[in-house]
C-alpha positions in Angstrom: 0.0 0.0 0.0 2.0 3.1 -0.6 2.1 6.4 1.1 -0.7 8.6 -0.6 -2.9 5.6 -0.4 -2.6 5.0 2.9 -2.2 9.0 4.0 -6.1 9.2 2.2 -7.3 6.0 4.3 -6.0 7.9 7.6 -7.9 11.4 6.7 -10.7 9.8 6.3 -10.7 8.6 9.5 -10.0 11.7 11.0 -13.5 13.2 8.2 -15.8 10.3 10.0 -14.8 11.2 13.4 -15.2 15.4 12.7 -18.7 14.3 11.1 -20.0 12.1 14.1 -18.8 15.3 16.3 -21.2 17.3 14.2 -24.0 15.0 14.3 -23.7 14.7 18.3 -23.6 18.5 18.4 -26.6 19.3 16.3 -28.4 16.5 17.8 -27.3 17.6 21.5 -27.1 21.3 21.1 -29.7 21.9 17.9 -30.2 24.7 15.8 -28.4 27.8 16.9 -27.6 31.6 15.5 -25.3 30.5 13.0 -27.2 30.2 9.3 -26.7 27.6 7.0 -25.0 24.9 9.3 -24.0 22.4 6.7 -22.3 25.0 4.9 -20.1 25.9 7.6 -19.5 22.7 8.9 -18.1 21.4 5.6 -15.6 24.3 6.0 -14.7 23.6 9.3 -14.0 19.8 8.4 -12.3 21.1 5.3 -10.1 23.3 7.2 -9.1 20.9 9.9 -8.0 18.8 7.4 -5.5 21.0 5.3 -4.2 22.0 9.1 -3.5 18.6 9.7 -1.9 18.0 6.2 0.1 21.5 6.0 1.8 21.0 9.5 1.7 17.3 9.2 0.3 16.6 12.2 0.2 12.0 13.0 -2.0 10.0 14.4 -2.8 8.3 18.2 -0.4 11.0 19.5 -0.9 13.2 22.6 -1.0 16.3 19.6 -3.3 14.6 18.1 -5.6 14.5 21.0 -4.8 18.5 21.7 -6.0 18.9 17.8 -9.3 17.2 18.2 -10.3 18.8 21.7 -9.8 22.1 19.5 -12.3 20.6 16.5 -14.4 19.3 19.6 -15.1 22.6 21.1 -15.3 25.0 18.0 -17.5 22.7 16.7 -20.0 23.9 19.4 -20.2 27.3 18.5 -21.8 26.1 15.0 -24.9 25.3 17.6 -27.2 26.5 19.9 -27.2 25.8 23.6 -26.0 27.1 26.9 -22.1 27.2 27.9 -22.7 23.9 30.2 -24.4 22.3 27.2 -21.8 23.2 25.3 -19.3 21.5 27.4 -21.2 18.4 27.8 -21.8 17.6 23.9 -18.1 18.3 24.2 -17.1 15.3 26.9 -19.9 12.8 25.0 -17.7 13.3 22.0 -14.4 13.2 23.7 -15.7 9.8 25.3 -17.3 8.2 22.0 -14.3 9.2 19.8 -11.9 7.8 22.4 -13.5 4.4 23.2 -14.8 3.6 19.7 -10.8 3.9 18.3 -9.3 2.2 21.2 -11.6 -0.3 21.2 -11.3 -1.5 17.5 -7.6 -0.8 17.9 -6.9 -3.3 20.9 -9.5 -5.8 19.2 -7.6 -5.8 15.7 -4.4 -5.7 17.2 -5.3 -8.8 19.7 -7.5 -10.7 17.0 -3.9 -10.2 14.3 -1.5 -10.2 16.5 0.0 -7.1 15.1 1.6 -4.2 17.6 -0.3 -1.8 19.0 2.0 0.6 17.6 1.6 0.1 13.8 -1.6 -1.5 13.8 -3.5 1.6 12.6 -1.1 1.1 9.5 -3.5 -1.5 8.2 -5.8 -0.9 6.2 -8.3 -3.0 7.4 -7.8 -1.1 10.7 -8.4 2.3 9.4 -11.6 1.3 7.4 -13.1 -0.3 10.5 -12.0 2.7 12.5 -13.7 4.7 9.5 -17.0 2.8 10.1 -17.4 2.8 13.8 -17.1 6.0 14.0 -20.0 6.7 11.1 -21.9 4.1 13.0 -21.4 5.1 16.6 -21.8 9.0 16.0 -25.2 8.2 14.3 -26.8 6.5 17.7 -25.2 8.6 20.1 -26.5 11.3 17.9 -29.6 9.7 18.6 -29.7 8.8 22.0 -28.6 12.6 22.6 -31.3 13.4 21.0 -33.7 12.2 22.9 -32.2 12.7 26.0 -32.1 16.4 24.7 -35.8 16.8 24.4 -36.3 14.7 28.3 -33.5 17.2 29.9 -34.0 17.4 33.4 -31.4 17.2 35.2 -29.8 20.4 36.9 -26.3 21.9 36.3 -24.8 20.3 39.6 -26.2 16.9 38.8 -25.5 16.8 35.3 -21.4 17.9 36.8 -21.7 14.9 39.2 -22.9 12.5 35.8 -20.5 13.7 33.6 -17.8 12.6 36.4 -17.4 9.3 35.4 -17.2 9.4 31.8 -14.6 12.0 32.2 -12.2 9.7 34.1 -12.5 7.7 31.2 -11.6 9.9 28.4 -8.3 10.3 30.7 -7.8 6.5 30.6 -8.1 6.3 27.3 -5.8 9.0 26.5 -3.1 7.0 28.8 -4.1 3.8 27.0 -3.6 5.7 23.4 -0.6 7.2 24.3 1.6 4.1 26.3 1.0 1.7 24.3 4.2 -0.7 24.0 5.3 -2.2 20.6 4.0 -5.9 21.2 0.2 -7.2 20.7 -2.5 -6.4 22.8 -2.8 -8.8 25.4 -5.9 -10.3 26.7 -6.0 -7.9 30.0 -5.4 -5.1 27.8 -8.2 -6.3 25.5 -10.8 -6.7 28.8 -9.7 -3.2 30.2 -10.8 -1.5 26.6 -13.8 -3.5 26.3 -14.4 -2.9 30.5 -14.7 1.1 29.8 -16.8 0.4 26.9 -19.2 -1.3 28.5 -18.9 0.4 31.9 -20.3 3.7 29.7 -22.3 2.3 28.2 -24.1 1.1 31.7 -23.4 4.7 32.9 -25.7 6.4 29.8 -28.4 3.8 30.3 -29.0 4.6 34.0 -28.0 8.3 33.9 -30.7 8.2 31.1 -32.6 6.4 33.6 -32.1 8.9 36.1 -32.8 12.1 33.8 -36.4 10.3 33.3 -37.3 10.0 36.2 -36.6 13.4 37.1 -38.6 14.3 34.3 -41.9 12.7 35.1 -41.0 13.6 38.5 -41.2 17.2 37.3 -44.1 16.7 34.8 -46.0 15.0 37.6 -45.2 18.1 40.0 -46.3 20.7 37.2 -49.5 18.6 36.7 -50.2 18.5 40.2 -49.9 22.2 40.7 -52.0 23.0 37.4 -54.6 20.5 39.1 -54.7 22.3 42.3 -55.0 25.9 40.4 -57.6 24.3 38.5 -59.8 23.4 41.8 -58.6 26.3 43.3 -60.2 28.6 40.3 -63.2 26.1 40.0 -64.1 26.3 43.7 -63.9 29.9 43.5 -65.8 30.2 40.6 -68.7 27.8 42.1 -68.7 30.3 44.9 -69.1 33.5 43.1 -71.9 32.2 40.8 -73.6 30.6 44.0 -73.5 34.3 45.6 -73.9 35.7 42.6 -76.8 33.4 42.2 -78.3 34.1 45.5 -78.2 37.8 45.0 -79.9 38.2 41.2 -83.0 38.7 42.5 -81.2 41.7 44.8 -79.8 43.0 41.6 -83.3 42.9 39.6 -84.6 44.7 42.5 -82.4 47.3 42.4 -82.1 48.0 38.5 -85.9 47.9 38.4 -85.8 50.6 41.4 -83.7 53.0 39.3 -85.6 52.6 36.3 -88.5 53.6 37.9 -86.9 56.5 39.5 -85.5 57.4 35.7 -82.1 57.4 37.2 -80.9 55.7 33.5 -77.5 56.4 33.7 -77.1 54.9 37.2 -79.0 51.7 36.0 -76.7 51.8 33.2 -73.3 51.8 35.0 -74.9 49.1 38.1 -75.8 46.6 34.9 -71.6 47.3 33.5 -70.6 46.8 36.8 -72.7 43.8 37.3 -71.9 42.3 34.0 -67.6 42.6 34.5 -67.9 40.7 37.6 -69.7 38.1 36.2 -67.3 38.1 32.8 -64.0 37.9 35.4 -65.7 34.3 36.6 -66.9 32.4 33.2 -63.9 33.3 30.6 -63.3 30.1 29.1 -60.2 29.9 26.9 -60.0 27.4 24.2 -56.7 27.1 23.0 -56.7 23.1 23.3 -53.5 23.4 25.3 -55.4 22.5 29.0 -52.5 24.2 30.4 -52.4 27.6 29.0 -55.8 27.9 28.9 -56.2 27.4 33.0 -52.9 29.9 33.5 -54.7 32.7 30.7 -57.8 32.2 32.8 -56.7 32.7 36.2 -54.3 35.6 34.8 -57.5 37.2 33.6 -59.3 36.8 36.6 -56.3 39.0 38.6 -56.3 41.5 35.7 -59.8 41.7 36.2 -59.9 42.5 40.5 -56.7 45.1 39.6 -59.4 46.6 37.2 -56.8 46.1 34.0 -58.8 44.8 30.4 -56.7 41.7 29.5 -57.4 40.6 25.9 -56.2 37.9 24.0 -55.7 37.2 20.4 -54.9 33.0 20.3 -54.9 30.2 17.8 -54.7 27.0 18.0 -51.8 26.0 20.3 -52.2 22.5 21.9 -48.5 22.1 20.3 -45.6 24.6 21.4 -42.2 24.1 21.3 -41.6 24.5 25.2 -42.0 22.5 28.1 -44.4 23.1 30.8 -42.7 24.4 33.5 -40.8 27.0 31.0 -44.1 28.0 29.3 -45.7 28.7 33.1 -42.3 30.9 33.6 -42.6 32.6 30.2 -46.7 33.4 30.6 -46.6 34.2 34.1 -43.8 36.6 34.1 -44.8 38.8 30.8 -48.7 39.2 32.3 -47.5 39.8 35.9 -45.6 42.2 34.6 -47.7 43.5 31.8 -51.0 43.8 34.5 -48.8 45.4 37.2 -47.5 48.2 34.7 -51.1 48.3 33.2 -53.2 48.9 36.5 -51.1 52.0 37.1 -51.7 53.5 33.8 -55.0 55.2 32.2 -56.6 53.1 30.2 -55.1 50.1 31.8 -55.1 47.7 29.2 -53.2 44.5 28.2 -52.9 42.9 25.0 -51.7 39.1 24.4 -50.8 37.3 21.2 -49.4 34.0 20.5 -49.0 33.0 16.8 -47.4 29.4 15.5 -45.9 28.7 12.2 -44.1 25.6 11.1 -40.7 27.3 11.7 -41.6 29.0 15.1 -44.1 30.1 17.8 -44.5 34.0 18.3 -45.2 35.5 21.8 -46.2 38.9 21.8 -47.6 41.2 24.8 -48.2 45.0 24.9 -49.5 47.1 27.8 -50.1 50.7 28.7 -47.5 52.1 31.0 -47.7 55.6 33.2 -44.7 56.8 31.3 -42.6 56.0 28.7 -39.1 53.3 29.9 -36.1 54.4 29.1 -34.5 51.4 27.1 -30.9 52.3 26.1 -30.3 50.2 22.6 -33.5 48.0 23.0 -31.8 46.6 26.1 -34.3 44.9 28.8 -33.6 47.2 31.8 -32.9 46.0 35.1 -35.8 47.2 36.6 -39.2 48.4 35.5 -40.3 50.4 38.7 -37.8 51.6 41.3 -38.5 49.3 44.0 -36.1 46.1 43.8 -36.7 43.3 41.8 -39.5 44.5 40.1 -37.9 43.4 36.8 -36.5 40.4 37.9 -39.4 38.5 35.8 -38.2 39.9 33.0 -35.0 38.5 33.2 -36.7 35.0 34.0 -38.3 35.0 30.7 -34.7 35.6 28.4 -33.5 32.8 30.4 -36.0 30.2 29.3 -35.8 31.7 25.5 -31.9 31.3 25.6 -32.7 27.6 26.8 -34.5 27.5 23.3 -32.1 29.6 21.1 -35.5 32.2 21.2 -35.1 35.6 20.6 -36.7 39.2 21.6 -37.3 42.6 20.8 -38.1 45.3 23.8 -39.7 49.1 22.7 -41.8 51.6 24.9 -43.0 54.0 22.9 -46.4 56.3 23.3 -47.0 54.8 26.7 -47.1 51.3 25.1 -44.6 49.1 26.6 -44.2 45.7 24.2 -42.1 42.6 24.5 -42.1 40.0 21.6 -40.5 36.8 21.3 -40.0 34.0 19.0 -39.5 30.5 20.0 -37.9 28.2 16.5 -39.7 24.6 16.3 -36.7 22.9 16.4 -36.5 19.4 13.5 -33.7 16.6 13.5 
């Protein structure tokens, strides 16, 4: 086999590991700022490669392992995703590159009998090495995937998980890099195939783990949204039962001031009358069960801080957010919004949600008692003077940075309006 033959086998090794990095990543980390991904990516890929051929730079050596933690973590910033998340798809590609080359390198060098030291030299080595890399990045890619969409594990748990498979990747570094010229031995072989499998264990019951922190937390939202709901049907069932045993008090009394031609008084008991009653029997129907209890109570408050809460909503019983994040994101902007609102003449609130195939748009406006001052469109760090008035605020670009979401801030006219767009993420 001569040298450019065998130079071209080696780089493409290197090509199948770069891809399965990118797959992890935008399976991990998904669609970020950056615009047309696969562009970009080919560069990248293209670039390492003429690095590694202009400064010559080998294989299984403690530079190469510096090289590919570089490729590992710029290959990140192609994606979306937090800093922490960012680190994480970095140490699941770390540890699947690592144990999936050791592995076939200790097996093809036990199963031939050929030095641990030159064994990548065969061809047959560097096309398996070429495959299980293809092959391993595409269920990884998978598995991170899902485990993506169930995420519910905190930072400091997530730190304590990652623990383990980071003492591997050192392992396997030492094993890459001390290898003696002789065969792998049988011990050698086990220890390789050990880590493997010890990882592989790890994953299954950290995923294990993650979803049961996930029902736990889907079980805790549900239980709250239950109690809200009994809460707000109990004290509907109250109001209409007074409300109820009072009609014929009302009757009474706008038949009293009609007879005493007092219209305009009849007039503004029958407004006053009618608002009350509205405040207890709004019924959204957005077929998301959720949203529509959390819009209903939230008009209910707007309503006793005498602020007009209108909606304009579609269809929504599918949004790109999880629960607990979509109670954050709703709660804040109309706590907010109503707060501002009932301090301002007219106090009124508007609320829009739209959804397109590519993204869901949250929009809120609401009068304010005078103009913010918003230096570059920046959220400020607090809307009233008190402390940690805006705090909410601040809570809701959190949650849309979790989601690579974006926003837009203006006051203007008295009209304060926050909008935000939330991209329905595909794999």
């Amino acid at each position: 086999m001569n040298e450019i033959s065998w130079l071209f086998i080696g780089h493409m090794v290197c090509v199948s590991q770069w891809a399965a990095f990118l797959l992890v990543d935008r399976a991990y980390l998904g669609k970020g700022r950056v615009k047309h991904v696969g562009f970009w990516s080919v560069v990248l890929v293209a670039g390492m490669l003429a690095f590694s051929l202009i400064f010559q730079i080998g294989f299984f050596t403690l530079e190469t392992v510096w090289y590919n933690v570089g490729y590992v973590l710029l290959s990140t910033l192609l994606f979306g995703g937090t800093l922490p998340q960012k680190l994480t798809a970095a140490l699941i590609n770390g540890t699947m590159c690592l144990l999936s080359e050791n592995t076939v390198r200790y097996v093809v060098s036990w199963l031939t009998g050929t030095s641990l030291q030159v064994v990548w030299q065969r061809p047959g080595c560097l096309v398996t090495m070429t495959l299980t890399n293809l092959i391993v990045g595409v269920v990884v890619a998978y598995f991170s995937h899902q485990w993506k969409d169930e995420r519910a594990l905190e930072s400091p748990q997530a730190l304590v998980m990652s623990f383990f498979p980071g003492i591997v990747v050192v392992l396997n570094v030492v094993l890459m890099i001390s290898v003696k010229d002789e065969p792998a031995d049988s011990l050698m072989l086990l220890l390789t195939l050990g880590l493997t499998v010890a990882v592989l264990l790890h994953m299954y019951i950290v995923q294990m783990f993650n979803q049961q922190m996930a029902r736990q937390q889907e079980l805790h939202v549900q239980t709250a949204l239950e109690r809200e709901r009994a809460e707000a049907l109990m004290d509907s069932y109250t109001t209409q039962r007074r409300l109820t045993h009072e009609f014929t008090n009302h009757i009474e009394a706008l038949t009293l001031l009609l007879q005493q031609g007092e219209y305009e008084e009849a007039k503004a008991y029958l407004a006053t009358v009618t608002k009350i009653i509205a405040a207890h029997t709004t019924i959204m129907n957005t077929h998301n069960p959720l949203l529509d209890a959390l819009l209903s109570k939230k008009y209910e408050e707007a309503t006793c801080k005498g602020v007009m809460l209108y909606f304009d909503l579609p269809d929504l019983r599918a949004i790109p957010l999880e629960k607990t994040d979509l109670v954050m994101v709703v709660s804040n902007l109309l706590n907010n919004a109503i707060d501002a609102a009932a301090q301002a003449d007219p106090p009124e609130v508007y609320f829009r949600m739209r959804k397109t195939e590519e993204e869901l748009l949250l929009s809120v406006r609401n009068r304010v008692r005078e103009d913010l001052d918003l230096p570059d469109g920046q959220l400020p760090r607090s809307t009233k003077k008190e402390p940690g008035h805006g705090i909410g605020l601040w809570n809701v670009t959190d949650v849309l940075r979790k989601y690579q979401g974006e926003y837009a801030i203006s006051c203007r006219d008295k009209w304060f309006r926050f909008t935000c767009s939330v991209p329905v993420h595909r794999i």
